[in-house]
C-alpha positions in Angstrom: -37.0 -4.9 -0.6 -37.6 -8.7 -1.2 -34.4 -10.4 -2.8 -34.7 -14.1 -5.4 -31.9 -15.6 -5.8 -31.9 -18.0 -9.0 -29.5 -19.5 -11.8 -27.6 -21.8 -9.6 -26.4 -25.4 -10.0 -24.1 -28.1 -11.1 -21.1 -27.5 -13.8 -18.0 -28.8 -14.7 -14.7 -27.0 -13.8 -14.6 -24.4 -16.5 -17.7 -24.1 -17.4 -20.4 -21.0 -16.9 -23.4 -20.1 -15.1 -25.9 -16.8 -14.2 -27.1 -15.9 -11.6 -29.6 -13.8 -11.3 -31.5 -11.3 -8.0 -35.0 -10.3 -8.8 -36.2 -7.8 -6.3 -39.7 -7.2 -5.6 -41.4 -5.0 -3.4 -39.3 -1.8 -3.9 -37.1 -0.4 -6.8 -33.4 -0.7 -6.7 -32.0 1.6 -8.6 -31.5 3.7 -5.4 -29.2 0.7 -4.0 -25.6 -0.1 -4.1 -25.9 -4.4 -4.9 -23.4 -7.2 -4.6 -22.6 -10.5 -4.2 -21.8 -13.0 -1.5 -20.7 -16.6 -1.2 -20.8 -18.9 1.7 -19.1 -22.2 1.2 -19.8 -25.3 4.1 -18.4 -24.4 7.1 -16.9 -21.2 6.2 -18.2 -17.6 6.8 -19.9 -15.4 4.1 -18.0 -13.3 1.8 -17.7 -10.8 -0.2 -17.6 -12.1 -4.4 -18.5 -8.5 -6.4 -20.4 -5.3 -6.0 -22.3 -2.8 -8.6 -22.6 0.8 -8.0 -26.6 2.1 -8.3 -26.1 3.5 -11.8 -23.8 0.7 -13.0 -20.9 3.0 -13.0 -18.9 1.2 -10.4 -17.8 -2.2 -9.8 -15.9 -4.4 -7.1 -14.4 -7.7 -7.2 -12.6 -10.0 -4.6 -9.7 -10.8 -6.4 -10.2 -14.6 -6.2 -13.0 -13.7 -8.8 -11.5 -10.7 -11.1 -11.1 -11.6 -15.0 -13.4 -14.5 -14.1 -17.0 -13.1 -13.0 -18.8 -10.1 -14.0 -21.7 -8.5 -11.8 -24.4 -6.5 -13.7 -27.8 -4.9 -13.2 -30.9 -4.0 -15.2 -33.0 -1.2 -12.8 -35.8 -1.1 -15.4 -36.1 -5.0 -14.6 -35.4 -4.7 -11.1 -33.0 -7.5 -11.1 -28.9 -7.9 -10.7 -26.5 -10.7 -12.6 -23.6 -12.3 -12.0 -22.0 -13.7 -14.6 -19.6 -16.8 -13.8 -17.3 -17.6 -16.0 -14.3 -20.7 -16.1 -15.5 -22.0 -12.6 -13.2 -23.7 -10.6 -14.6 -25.7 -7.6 -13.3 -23.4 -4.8 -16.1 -21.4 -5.7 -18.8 -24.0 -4.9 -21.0 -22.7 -2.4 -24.7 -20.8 -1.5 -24.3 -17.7 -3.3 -26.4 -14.9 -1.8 -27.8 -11.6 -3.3 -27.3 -7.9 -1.1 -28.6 -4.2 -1.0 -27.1 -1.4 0.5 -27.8 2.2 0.4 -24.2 3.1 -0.6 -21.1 1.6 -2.6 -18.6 2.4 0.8 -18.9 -0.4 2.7 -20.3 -2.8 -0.2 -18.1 -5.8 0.4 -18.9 -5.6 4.3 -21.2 -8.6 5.2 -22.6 -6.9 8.1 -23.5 -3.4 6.3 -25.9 -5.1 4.1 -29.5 -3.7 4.3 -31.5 -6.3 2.4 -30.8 -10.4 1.8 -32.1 -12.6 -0.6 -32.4 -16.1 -0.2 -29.1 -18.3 -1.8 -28.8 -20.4 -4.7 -26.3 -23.5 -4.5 -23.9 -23.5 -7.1 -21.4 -26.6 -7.2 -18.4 -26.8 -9.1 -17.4 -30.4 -10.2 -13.6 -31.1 -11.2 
């Protein structure tokens, strides 16, 4: 499976952005999905996860009430809408796949990476 990353870039504190993860090469509608962020000098973590069917969702709590992770498997592609930014979440944002929802927020269970997309978060 070949992950795209797009959607990112520069906003205002409060303001929205979405991100989306095309996947090529393979359907993912088999796949557990998620999100992870990586700002400058820190290490990647987990942001939100999406259960194959949709059914299931997981968010770090830095992130609950604000963003909302989604997926279409008949266009092959995952979202995360980012709502009322604030600038702690400025960083490379990075798209996942995993066979299974159990370890879905663990960086180094993730099967598949797609390439990041910067967001920034001006206040």
């Amino acid at each position: 499976v070949q992950l795209q990353a797009s959607g990112g870039g520069m906003v205002q504190t409060g303001g929205s952005l979405r991100l989306s993860c095309a996947a090529s090469g393979r359907t993912i509608s088999n796949y557990a999905m998620a999100w992870f962020r990586q700002a400058p000098g820190m290490e990647r973590k987990f942001v939100a996860g999406i259960s194959w069917g949709g059914d299931r969702t997981q968010y770090t709590d830095s992130v609950k009430g604000r963003f909302t992770i989604s997926r279409d498997n008949a266009k092959n592609t995952v979202y995360l809408q980012m709502d009322s930014l604030k600038p702690e979440d400025t960083a490379v944002y990075y798209c996942a796949a995993d066979r299974t929802m159990h370890r879905i927020a663990s960086t180094n269970a993730m099967e598949y990476w797609g390439k990041g997309t910067q967001v920034t978060v001006s206040s």
